[in-house]
PyMOL Python script that loads the backbone (N, CA, C, O; Angstrom):
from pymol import cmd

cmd.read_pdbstr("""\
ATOM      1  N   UNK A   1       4.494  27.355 -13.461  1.00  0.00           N
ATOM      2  CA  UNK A   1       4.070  26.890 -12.141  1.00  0.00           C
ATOM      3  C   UNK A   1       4.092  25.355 -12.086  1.00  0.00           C
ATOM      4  O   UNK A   1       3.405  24.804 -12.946  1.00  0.00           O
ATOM      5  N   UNK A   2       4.606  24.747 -11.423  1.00  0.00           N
ATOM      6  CA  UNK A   2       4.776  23.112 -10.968  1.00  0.00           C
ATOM      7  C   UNK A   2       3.341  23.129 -10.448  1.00  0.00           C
ATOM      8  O   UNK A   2       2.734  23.864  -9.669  1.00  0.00           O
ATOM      9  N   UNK A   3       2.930  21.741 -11.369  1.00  0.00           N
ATOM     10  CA  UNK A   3       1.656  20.976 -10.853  1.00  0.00           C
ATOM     11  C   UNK A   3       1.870  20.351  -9.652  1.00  0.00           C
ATOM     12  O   UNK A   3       2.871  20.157  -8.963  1.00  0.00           O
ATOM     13  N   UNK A   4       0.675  20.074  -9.551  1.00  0.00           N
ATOM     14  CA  UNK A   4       0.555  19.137  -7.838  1.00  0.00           C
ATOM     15  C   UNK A   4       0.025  18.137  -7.981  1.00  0.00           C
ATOM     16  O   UNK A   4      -0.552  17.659  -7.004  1.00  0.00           O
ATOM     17  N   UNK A   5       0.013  17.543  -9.045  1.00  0.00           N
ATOM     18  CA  UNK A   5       0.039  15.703  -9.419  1.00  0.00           C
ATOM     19  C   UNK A   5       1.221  15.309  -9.234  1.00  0.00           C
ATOM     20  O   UNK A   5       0.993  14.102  -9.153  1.00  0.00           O
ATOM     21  N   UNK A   6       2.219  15.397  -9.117  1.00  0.00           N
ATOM     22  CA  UNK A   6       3.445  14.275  -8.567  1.00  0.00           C
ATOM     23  C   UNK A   6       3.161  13.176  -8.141  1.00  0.00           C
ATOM     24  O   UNK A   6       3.156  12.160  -8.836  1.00  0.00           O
ATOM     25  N   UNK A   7       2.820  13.238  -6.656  1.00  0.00           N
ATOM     26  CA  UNK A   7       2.715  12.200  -6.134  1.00  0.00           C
ATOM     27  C   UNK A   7       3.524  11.917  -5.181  1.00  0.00           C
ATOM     28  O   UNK A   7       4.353  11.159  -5.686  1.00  0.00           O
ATOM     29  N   UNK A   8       3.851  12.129  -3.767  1.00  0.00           N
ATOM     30  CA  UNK A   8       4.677  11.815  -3.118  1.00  0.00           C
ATOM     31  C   UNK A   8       4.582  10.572  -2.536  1.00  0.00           C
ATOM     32  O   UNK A   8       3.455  10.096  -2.398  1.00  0.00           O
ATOM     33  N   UNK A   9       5.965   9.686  -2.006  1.00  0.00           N
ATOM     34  CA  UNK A   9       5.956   8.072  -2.135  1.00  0.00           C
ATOM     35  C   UNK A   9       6.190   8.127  -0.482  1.00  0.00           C
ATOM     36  O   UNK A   9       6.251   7.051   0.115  1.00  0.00           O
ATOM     37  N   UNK A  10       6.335   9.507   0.334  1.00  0.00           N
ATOM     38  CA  UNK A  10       6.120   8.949   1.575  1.00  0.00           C
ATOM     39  C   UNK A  10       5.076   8.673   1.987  1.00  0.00           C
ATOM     40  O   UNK A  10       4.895   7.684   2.698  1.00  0.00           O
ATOM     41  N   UNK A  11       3.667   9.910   1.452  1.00  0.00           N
ATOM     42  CA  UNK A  11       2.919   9.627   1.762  1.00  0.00           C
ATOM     43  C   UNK A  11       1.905   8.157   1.276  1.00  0.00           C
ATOM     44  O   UNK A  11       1.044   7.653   1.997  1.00  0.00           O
ATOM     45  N   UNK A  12       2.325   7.637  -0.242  1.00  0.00           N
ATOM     46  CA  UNK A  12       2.079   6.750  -0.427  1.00  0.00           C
ATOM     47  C   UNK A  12       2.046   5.919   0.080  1.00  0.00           C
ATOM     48  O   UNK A  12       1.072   5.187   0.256  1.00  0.00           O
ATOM     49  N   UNK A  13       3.653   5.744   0.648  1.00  0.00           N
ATOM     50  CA  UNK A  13       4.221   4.158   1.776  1.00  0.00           C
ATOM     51  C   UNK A  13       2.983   4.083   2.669  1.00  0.00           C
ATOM     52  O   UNK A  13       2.142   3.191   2.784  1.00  0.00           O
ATOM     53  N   UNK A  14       3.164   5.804   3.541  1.00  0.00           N
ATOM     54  CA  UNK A  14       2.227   5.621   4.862  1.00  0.00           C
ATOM     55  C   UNK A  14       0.990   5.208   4.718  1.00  0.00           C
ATOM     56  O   UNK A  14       0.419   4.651   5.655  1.00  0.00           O
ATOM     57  N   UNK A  15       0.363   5.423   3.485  1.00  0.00           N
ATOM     58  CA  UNK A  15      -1.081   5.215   3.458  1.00  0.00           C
ATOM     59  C   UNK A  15      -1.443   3.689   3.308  1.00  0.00           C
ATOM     60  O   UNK A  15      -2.102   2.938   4.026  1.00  0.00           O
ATOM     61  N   UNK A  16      -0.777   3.500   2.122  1.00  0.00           N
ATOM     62  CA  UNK A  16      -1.143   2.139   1.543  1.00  0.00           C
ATOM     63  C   UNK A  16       0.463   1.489   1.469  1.00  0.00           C
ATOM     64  O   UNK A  16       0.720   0.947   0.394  1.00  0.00           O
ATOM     65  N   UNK A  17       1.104   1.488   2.069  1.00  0.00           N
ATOM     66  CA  UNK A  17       2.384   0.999   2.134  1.00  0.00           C
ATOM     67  C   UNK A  17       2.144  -0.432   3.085  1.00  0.00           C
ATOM     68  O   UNK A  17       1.136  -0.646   3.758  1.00  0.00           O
ATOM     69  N   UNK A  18       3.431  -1.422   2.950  1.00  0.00           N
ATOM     70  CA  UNK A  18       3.187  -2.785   3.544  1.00  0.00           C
ATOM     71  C   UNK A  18       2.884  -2.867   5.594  1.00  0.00           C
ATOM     72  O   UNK A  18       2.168  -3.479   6.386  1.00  0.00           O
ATOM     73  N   UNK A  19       3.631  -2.139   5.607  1.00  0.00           N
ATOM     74  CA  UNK A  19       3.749  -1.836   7.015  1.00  0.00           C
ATOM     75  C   UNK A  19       2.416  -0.964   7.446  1.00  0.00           C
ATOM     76  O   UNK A  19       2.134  -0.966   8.644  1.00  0.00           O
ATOM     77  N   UNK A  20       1.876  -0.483   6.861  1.00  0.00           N
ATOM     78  CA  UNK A  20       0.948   0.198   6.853  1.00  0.00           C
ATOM     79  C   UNK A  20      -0.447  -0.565   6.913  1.00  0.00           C
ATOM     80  O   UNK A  20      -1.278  -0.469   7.817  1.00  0.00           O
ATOM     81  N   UNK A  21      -0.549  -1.486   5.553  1.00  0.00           N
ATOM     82  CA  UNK A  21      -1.447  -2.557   5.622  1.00  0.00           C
ATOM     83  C   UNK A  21      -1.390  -3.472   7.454  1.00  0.00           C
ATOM     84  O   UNK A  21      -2.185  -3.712   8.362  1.00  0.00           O
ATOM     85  N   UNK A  22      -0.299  -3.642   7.227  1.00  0.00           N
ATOM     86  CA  UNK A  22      -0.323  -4.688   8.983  1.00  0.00           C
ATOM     87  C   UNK A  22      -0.368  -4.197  10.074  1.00  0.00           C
ATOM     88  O   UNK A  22       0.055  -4.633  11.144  1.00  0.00           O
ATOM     89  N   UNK A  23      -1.004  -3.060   9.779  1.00  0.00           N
ATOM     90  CA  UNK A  23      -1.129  -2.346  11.203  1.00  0.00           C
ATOM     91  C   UNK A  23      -2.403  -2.529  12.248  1.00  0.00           C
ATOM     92  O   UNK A  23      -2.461  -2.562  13.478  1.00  0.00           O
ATOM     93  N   UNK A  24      -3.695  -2.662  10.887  1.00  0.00           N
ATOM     94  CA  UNK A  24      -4.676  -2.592  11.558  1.00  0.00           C
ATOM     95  C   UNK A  24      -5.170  -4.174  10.971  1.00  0.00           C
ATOM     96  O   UNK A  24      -4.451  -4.782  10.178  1.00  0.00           O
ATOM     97  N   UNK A  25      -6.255  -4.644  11.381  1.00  0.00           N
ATOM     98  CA  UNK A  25      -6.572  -5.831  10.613  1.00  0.00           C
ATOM     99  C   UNK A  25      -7.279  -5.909   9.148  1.00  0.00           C
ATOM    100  O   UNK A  25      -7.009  -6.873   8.431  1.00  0.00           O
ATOM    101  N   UNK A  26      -8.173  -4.915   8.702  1.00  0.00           N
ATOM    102  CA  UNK A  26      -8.588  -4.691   7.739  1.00  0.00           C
ATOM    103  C   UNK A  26      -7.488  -4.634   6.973  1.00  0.00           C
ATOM    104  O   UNK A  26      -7.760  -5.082   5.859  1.00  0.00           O
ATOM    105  N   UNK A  27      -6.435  -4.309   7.054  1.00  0.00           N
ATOM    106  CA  UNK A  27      -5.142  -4.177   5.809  1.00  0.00           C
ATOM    107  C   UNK A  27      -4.576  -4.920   6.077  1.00  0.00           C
ATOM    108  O   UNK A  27      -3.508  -4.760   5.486  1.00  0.00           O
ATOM    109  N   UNK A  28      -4.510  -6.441   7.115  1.00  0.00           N
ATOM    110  CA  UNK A  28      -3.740  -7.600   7.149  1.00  0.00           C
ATOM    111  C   UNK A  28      -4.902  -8.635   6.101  1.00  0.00           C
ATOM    112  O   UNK A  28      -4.456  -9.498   5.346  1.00  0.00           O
ATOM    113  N   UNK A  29      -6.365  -8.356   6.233  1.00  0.00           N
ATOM    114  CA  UNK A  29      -7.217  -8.648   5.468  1.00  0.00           C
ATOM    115  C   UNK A  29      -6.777  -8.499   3.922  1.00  0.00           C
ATOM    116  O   UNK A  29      -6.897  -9.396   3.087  1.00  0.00           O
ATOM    117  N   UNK A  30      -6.287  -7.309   3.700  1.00  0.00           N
ATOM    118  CA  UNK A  30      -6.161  -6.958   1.995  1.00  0.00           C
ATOM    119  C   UNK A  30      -4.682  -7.835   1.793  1.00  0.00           C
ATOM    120  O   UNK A  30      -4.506  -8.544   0.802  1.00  0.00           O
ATOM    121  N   UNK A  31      -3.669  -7.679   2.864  1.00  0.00           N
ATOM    122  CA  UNK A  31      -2.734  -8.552   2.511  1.00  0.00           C
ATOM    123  C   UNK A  31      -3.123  -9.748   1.999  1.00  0.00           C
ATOM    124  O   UNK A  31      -3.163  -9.931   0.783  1.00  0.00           O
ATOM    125  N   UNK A  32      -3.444 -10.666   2.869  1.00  0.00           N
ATOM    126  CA  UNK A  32      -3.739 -11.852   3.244  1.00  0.00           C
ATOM    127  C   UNK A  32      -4.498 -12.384   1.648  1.00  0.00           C
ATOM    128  O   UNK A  32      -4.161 -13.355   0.971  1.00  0.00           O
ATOM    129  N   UNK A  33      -5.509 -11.464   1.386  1.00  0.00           N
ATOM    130  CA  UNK A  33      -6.184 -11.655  -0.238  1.00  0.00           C
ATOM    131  C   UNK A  33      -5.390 -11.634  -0.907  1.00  0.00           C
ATOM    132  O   UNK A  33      -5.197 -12.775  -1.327  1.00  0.00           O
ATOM    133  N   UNK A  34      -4.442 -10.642  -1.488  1.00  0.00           N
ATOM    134  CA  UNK A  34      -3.376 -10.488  -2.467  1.00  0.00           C
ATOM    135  C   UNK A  34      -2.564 -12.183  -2.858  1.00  0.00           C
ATOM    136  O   UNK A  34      -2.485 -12.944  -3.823  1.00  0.00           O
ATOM    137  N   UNK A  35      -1.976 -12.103  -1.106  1.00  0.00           N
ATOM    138  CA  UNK A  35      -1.106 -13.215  -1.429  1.00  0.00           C
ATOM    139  C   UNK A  35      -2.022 -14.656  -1.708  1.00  0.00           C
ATOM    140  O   UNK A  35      -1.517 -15.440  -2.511  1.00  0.00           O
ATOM    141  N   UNK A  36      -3.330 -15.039  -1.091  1.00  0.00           N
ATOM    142  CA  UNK A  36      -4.379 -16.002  -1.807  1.00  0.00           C
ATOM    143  C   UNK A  36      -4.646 -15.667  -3.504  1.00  0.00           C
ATOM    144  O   UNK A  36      -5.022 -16.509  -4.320  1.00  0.00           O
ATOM    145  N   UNK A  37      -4.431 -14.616  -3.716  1.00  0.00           N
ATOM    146  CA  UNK A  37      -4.846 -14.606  -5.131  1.00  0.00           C
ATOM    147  C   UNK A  37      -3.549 -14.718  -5.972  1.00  0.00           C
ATOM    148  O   UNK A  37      -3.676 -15.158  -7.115  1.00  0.00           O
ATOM    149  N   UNK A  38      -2.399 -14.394  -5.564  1.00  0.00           N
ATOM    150  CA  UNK A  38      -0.907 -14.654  -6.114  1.00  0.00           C
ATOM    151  C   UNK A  38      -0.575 -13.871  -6.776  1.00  0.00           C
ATOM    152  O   UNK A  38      -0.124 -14.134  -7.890  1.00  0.00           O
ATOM    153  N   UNK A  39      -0.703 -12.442  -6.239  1.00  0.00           N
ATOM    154  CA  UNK A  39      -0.470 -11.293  -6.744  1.00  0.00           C
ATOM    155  C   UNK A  39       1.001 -11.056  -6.719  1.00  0.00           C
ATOM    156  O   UNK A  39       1.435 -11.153  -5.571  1.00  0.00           O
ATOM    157  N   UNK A  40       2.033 -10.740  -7.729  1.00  0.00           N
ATOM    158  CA  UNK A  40       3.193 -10.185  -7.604  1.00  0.00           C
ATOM    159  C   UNK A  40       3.640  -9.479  -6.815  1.00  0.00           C
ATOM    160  O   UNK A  40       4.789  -9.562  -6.381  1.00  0.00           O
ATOM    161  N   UNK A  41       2.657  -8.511  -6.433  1.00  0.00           N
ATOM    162  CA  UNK A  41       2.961  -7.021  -5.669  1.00  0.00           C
ATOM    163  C   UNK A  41       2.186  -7.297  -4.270  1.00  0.00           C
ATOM    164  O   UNK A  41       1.047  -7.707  -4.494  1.00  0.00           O
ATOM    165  N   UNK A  42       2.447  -7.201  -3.080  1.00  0.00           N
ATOM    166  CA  UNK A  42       1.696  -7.047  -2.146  1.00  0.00           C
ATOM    167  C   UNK A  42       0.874  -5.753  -1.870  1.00  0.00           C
ATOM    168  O   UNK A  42      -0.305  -5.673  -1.523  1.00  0.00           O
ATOM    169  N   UNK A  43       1.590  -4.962  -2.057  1.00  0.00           N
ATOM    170  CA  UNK A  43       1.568  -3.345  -1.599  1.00  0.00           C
ATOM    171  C   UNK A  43       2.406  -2.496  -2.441  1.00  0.00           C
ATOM    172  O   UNK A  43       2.879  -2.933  -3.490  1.00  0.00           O
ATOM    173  N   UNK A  44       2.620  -1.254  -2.017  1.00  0.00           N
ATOM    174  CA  UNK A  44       3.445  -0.654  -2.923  1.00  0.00           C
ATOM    175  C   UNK A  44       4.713  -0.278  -2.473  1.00  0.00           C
ATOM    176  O   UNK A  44       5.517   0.350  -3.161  1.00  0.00           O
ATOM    177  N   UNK A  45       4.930  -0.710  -1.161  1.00  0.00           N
ATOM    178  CA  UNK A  45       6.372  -0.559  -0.946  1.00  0.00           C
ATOM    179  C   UNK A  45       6.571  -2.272  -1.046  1.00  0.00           C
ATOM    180  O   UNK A  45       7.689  -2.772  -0.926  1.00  0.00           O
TER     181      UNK A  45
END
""", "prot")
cmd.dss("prot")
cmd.show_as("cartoon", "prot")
cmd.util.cbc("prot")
cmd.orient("prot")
């Protein structure tokens, strides 16, 4: 039987994906920190 830990990356994008973050302001907020702190990765797309 196939587990159900995978992980699917659409739903990933949608959740916590970049476009996703800038949608509402609270996730232009988490952007906005990342790139002040000089994080490599913004998001996960």
């Amino acid at each position: 039987m196939k587990r159900t830990l995978g992980g699917t990356s659409r739903k990933r994008k949608r959740t916590s994906g970049f476009r996703a973050r800038m949608r509402n302001p609270d996730g232009q907020n988490v952007i906005s920190a990342r790139r002040r702190k000089g994080r490599y990765r913004l998001s996960v797309s």
